[in-house]
N, CA, C and O atoms as a GROMACS GRO file, in nm:
protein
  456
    1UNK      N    1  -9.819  -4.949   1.869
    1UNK     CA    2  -9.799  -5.085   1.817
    1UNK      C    3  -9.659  -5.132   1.854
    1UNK      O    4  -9.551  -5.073   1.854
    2UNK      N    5  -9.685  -5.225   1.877
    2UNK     CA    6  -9.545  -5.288   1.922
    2UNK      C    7  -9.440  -5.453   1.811
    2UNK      O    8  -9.349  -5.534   1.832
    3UNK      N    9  -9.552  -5.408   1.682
    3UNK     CA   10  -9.524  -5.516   1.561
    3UNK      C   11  -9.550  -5.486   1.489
    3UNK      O   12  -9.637  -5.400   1.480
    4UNK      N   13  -9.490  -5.539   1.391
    4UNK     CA   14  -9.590  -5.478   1.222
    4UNK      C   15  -9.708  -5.600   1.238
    4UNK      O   16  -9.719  -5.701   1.307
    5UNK      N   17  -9.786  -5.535   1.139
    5UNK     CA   18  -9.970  -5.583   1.128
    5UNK      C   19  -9.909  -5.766   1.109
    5UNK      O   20  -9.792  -5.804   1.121
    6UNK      N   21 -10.008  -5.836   1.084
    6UNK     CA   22  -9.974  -6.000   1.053
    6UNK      C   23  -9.991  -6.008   0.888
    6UNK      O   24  -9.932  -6.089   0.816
    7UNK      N   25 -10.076  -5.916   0.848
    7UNK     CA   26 -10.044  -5.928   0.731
    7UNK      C   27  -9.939  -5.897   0.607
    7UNK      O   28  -9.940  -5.932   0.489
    8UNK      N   29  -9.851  -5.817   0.682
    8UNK     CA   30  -9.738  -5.817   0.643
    8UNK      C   31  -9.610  -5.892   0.645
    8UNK      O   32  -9.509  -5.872   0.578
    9UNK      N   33  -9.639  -6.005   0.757
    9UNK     CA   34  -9.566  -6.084   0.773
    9UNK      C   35  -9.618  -6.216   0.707
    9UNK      O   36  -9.651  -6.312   0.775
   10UNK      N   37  -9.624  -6.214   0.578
   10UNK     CA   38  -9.647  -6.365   0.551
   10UNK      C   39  -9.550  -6.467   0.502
   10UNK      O   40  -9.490  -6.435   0.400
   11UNK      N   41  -9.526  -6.570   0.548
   11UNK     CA   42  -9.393  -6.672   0.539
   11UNK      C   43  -9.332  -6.654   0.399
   11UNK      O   44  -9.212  -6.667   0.379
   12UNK      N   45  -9.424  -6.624   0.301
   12UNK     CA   46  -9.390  -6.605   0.174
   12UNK      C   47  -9.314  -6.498   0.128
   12UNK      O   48  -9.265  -6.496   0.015
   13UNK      N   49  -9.302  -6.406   0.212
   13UNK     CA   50  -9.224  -6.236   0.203
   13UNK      C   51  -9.103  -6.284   0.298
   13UNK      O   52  -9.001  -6.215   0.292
   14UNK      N   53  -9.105  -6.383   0.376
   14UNK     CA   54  -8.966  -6.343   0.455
   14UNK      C   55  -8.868  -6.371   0.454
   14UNK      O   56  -8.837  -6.490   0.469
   15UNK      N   57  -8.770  -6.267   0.434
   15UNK     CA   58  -8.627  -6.269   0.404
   15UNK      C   59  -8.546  -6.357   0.479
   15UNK      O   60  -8.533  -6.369   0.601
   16UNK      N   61  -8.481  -6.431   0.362
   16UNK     CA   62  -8.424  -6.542   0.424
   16UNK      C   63  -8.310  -6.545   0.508
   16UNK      O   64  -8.244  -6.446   0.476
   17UNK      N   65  -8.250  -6.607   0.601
   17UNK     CA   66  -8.106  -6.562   0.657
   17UNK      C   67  -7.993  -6.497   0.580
   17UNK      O   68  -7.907  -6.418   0.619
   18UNK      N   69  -8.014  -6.554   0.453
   18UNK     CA   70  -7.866  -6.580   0.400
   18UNK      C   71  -7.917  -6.474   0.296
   18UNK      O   72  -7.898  -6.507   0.178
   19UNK      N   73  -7.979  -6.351   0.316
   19UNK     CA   74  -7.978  -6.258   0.262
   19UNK      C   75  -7.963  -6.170   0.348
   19UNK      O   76  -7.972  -6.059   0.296
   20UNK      N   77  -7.944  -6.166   0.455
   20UNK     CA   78  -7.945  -6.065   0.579
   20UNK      C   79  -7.797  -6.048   0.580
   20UNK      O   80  -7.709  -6.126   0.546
   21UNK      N   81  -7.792  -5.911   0.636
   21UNK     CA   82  -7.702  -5.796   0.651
   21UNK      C   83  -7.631  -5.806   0.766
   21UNK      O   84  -7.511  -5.800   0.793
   22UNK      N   85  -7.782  -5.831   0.861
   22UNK     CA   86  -7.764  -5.863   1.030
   22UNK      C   87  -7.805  -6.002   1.054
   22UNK      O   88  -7.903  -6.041   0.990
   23UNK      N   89  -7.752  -6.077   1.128
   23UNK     CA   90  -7.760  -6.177   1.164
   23UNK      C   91  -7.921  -6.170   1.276
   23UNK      O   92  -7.960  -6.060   1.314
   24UNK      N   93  -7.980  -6.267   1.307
   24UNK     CA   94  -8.124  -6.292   1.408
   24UNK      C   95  -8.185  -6.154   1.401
   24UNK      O   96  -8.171  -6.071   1.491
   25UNK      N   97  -8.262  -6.131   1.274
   25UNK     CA   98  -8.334  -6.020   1.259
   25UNK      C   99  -8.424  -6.076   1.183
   25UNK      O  100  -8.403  -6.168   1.104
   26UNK      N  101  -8.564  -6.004   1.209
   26UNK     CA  102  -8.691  -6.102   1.107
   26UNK      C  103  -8.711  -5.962   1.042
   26UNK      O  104  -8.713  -5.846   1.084
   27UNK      N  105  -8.732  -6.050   0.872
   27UNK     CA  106  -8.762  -5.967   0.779
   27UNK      C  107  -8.881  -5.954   0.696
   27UNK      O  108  -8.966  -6.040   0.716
   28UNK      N  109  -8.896  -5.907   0.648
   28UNK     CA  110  -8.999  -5.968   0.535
   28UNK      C  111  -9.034  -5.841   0.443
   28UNK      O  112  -9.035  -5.726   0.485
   29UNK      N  113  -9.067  -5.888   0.287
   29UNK     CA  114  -9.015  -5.786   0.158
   29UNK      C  115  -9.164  -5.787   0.047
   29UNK      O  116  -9.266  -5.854   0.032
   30UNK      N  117  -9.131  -5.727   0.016
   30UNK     CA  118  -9.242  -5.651  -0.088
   30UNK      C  119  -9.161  -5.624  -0.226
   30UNK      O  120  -9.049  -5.574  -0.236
   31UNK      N  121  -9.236  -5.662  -0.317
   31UNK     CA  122  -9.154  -5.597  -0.454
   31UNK      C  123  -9.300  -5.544  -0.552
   31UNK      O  124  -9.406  -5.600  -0.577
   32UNK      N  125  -9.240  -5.404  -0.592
   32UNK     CA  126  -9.297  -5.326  -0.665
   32UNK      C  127  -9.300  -5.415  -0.830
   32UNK      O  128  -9.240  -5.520  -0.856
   33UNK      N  129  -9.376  -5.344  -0.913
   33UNK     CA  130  -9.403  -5.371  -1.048
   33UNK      C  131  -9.291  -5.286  -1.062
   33UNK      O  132  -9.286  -5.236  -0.950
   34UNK      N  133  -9.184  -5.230  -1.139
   34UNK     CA  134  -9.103  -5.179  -1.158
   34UNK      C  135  -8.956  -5.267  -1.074
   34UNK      O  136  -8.838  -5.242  -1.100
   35UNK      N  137  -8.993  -5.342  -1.000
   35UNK     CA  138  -8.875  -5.401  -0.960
   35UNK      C  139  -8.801  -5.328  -0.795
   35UNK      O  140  -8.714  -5.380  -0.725
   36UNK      N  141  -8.862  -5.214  -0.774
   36UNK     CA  142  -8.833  -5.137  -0.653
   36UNK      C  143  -8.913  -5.210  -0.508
   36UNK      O  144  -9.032  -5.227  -0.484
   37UNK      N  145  -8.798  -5.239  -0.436
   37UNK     CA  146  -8.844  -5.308  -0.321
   37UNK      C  147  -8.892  -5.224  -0.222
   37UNK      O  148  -8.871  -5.106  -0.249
   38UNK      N  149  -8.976  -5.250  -0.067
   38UNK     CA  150  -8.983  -5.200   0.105
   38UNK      C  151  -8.945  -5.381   0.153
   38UNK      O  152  -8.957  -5.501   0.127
   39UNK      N  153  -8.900  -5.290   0.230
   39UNK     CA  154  -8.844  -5.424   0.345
   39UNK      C  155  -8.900  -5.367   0.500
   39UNK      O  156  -8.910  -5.247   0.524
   40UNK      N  157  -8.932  -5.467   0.592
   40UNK     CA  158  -8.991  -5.449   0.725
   40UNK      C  159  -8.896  -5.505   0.779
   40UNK      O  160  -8.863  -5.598   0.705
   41UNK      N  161  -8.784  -5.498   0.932
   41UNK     CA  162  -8.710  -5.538   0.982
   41UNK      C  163  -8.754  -5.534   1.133
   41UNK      O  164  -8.803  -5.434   1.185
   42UNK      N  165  -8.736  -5.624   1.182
   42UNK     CA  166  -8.757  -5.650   1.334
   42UNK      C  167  -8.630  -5.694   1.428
   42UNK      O  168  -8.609  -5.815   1.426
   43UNK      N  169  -8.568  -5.639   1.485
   43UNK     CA  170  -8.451  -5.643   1.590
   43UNK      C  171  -8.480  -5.665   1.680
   43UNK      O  172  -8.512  -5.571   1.752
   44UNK      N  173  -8.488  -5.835   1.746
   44UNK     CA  174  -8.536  -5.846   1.841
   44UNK      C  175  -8.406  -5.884   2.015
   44UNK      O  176  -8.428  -5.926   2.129
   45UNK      N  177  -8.271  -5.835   1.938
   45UNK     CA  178  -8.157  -5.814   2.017
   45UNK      C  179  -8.082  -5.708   1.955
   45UNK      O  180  -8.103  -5.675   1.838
   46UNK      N  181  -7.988  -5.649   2.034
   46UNK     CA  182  -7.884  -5.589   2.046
   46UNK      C  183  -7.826  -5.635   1.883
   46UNK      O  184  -7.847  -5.751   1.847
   47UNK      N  185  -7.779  -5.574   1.825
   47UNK     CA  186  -7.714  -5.664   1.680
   47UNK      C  187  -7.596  -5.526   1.589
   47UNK      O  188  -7.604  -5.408   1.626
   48UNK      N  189  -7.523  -5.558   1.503
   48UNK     CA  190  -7.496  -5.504   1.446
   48UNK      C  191  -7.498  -5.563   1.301
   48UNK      O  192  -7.493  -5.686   1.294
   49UNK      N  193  -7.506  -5.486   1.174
   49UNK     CA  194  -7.483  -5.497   1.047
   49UNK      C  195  -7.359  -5.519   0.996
   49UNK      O  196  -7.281  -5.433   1.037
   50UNK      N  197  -7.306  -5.602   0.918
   50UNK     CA  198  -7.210  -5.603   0.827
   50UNK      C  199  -7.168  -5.505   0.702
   50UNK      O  200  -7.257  -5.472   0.624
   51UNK      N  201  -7.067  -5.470   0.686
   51UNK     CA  202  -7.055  -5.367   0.609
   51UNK      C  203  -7.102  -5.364   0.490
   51UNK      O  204  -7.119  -5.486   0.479
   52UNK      N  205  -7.137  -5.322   0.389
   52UNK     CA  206  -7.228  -5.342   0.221
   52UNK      C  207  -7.234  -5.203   0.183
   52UNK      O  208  -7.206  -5.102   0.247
   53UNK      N  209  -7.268  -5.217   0.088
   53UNK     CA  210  -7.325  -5.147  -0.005
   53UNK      C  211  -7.407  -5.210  -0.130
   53UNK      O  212  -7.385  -5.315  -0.190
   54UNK      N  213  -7.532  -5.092  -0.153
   54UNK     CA  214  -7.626  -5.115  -0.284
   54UNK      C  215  -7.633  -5.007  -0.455
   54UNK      O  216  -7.644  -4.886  -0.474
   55UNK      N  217  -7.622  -5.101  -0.529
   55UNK     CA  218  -7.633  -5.026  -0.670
   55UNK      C  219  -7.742  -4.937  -0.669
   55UNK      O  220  -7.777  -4.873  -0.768
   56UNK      N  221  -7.797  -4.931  -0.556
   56UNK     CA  222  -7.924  -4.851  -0.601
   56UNK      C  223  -7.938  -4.730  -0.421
   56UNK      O  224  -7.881  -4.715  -0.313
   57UNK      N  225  -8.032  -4.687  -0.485
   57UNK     CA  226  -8.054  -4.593  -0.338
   57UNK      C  227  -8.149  -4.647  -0.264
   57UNK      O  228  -8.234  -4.732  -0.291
   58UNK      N  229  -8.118  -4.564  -0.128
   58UNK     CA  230  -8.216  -4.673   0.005
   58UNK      C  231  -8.273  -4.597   0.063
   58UNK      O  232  -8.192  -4.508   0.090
   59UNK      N  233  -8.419  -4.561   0.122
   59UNK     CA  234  -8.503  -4.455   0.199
   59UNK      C  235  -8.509  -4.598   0.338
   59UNK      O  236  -8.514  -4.721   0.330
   60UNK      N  237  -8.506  -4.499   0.456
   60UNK     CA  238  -8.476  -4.562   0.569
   60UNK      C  239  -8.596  -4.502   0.682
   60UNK      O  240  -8.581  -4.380   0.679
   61UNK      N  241  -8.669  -4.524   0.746
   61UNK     CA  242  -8.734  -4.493   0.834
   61UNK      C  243  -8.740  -4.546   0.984
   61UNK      O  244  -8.814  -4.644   0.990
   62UNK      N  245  -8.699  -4.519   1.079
   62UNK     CA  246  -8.687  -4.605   1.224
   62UNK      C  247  -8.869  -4.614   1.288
   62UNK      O  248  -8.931  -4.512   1.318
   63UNK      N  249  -8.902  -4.695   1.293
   63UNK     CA  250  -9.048  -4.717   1.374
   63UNK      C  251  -9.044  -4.682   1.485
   63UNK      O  252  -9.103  -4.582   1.528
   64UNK      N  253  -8.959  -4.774   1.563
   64UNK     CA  254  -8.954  -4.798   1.697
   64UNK      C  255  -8.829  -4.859   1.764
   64UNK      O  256  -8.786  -4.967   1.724
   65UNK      N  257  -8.785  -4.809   1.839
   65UNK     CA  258  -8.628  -4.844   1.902
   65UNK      C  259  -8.540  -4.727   1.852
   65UNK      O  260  -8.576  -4.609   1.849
   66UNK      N  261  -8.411  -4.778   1.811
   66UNK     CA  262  -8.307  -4.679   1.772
   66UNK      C  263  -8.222  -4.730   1.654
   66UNK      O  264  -8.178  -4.843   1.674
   67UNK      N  265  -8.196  -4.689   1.569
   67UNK     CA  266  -8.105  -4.721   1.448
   67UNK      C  267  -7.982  -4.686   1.461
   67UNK      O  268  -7.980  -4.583   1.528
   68UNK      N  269  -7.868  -4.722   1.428
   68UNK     CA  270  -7.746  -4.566   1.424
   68UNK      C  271  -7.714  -4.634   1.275
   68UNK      O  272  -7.664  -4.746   1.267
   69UNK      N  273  -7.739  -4.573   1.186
   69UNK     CA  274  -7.666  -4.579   1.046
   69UNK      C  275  -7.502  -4.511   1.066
   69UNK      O  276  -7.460  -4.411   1.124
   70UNK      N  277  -7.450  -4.602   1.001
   70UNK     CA  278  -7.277  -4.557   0.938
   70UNK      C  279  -7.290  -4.536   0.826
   70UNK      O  280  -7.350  -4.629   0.772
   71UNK      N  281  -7.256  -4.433   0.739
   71UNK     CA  282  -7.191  -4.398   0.605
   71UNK      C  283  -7.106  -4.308   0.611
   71UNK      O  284  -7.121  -4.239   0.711
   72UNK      N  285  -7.000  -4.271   0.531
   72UNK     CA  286  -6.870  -4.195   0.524
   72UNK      C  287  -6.823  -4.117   0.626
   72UNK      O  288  -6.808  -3.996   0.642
   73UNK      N  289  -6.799  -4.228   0.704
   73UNK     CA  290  -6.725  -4.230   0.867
   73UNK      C  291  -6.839  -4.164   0.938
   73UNK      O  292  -6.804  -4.192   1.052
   74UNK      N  293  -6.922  -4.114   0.950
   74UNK     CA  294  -7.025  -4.038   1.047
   74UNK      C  295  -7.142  -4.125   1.077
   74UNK      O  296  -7.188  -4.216   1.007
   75UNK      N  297  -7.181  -4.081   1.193
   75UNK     CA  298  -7.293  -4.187   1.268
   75UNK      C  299  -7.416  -4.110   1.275
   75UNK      O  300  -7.412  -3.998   1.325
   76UNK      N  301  -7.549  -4.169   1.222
   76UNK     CA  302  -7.661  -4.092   1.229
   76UNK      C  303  -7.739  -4.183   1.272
   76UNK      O  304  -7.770  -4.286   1.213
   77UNK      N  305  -7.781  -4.138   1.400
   77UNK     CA  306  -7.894  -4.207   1.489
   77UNK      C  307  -8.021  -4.162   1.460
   77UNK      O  308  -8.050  -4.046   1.428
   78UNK      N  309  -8.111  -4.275   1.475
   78UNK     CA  310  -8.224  -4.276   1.402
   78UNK      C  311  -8.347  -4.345   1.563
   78UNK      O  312  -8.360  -4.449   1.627
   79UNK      N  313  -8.401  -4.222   1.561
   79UNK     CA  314  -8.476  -4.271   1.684
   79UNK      C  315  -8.612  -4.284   1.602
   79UNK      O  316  -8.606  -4.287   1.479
   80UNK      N  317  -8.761  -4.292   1.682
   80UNK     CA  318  -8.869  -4.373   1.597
   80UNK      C  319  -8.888  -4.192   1.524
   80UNK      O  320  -8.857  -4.085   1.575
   81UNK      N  321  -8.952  -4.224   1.380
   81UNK     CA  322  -8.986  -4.111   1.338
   81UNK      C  323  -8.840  -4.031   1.201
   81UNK      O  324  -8.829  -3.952   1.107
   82UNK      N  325  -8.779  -4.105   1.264
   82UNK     CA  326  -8.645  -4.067   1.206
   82UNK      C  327  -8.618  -4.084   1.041
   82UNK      O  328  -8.619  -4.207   1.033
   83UNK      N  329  -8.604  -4.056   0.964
   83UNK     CA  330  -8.568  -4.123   0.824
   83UNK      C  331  -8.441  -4.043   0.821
   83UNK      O  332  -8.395  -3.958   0.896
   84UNK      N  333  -8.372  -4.135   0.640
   84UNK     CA  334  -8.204  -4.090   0.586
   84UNK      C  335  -8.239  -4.184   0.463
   84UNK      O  336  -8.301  -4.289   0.446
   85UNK      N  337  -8.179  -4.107   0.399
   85UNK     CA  338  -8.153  -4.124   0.266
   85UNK      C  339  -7.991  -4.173   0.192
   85UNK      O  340  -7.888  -4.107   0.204
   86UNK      N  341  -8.000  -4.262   0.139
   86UNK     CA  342  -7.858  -4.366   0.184
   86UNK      C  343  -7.834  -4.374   0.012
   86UNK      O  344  -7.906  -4.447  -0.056
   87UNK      N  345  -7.737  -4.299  -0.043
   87UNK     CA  346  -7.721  -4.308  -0.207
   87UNK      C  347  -7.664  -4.385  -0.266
   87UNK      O  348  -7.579  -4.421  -0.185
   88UNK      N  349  -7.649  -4.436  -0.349
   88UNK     CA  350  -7.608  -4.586  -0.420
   88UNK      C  351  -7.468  -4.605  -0.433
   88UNK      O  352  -7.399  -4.524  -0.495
   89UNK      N  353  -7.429  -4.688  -0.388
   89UNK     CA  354  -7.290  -4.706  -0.392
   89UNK      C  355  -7.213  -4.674  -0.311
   89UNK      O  356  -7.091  -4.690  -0.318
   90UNK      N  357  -7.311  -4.593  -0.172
   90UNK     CA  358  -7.217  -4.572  -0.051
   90UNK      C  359  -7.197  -4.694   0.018
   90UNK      O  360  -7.279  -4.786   0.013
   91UNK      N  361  -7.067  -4.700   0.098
   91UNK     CA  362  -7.044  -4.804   0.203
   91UNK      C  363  -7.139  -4.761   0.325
   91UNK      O  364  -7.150  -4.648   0.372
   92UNK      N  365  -7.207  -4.883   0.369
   92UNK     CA  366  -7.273  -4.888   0.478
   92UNK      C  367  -7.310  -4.977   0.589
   92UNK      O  368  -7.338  -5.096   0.570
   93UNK      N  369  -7.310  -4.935   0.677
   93UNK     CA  370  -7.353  -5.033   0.822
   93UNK      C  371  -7.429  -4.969   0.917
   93UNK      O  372  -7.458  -4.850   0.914
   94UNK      N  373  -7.473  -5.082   1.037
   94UNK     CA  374  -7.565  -4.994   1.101
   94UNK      C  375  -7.515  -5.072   1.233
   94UNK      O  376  -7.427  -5.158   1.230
   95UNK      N  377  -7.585  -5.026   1.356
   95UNK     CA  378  -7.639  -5.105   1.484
   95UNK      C  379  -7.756  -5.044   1.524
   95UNK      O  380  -7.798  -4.932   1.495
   96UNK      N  381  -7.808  -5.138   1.599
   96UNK     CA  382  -8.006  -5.190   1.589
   96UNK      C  383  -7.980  -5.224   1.784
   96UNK      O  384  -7.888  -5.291   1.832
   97UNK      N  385  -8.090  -5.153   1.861
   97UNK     CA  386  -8.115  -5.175   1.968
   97UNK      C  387  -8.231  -5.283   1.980
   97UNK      O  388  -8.318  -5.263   1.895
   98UNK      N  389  -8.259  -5.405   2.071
   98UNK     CA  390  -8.320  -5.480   2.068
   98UNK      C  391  -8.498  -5.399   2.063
   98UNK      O  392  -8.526  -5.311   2.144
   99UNK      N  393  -8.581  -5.440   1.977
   99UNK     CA  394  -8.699  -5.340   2.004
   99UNK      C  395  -8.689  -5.252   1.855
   99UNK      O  396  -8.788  -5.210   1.797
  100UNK      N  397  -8.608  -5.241   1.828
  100UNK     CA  398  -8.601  -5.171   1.667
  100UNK      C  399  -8.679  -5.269   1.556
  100UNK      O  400  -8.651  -5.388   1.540
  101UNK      N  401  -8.801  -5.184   1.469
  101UNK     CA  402  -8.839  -5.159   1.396
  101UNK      C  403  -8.846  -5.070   1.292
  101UNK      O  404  -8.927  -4.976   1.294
  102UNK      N  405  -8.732  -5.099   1.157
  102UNK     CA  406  -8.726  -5.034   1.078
  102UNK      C  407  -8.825  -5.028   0.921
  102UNK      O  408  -8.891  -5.127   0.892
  103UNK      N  409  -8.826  -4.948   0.861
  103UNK     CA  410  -8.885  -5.004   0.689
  103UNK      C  411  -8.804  -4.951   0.605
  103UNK      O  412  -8.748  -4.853   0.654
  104UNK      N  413  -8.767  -4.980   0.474
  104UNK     CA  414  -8.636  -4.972   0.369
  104UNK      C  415  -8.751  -4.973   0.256
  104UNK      O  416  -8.840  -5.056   0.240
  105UNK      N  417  -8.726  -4.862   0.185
  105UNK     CA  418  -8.782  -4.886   0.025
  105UNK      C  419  -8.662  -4.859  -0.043
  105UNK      O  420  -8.600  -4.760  -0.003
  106UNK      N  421  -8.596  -4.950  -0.176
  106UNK     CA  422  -8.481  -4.955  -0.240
  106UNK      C  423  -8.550  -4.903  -0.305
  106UNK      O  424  -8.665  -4.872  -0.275
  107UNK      N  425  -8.478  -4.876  -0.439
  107UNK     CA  426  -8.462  -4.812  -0.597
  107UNK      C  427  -8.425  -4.950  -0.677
  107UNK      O  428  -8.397  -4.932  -0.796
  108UNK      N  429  -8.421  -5.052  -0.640
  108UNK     CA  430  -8.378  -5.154  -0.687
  108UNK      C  431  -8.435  -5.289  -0.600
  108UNK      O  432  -8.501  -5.285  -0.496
  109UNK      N  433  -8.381  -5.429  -0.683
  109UNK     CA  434  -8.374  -5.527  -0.580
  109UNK      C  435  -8.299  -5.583  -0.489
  109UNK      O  436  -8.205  -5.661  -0.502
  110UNK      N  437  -8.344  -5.542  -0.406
  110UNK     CA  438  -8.264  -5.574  -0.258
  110UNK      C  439  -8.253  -5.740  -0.216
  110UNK      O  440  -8.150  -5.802  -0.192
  111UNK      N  441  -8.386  -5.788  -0.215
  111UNK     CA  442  -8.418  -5.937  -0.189
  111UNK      C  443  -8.407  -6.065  -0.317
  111UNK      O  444  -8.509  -6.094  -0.379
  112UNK      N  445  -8.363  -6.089  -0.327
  112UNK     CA  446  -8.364  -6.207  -0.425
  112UNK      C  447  -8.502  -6.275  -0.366
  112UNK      O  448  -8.607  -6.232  -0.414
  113UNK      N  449  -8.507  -6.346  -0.298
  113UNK     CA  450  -8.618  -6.428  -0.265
  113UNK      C  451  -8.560  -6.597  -0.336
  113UNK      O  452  -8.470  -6.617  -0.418
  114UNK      N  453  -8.637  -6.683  -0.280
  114UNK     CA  454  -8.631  -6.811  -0.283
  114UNK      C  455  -8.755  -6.841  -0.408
  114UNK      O  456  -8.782  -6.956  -0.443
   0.00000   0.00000   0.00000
């Protein structure tokens, strides 16, 4: 596969710019009964992340392309198949090869939504 399904992408799940991390990346979010989010990310250029951190913990999985997560100065590349486990309150960033498809399940809410 070279996309997530269409039904996961419905206009109503997708993360708006001005919640993004990375700039020209398509998103789109899911929220659990408990309040615990997955997020679907599509990198459709070269991009990097802005630095952040979350109150909560983050499970990370690479689909397709390449990830490189930053946390406490070390770089962990994330080819498809790849997961990391990202604990709350660490500082974090990433860079995304064009073709990257990631998924994120928080411990928390990640997306506000509109």
């Amino acid at each position: 596969m070279y996309d997530f399904p269409e039904f996961m992408k419905s206009s109503k799940n997708r993360i708006s710019n001005k919640e993004q991390n990375t700039q020209d990346i398509e998103g789109y979010y899911f929220t659990g009964a408990e309040g615990s989010q997955m997020a679907f990310w599509t990198c459709h250029a070269d991009r990097t992340s802005k630095i952040h951190k979350h109150e909560f913990d983050e499970y990370m999985v690479c689909v397709s392309g390449q990830y490189t997560v930053i946390m406490d100065a070390k770089e962990y590349v994330l080819n498809p198949g790849d997961e990391i486990f990202i604990p709350k309150g660490i500082e974090q960033w990433g860079r995304c090869i064009a073709g990257t498809r990631t998924i994120h399940a928080f411990g928390g809410k990640r997306i506000i939504g509109e």
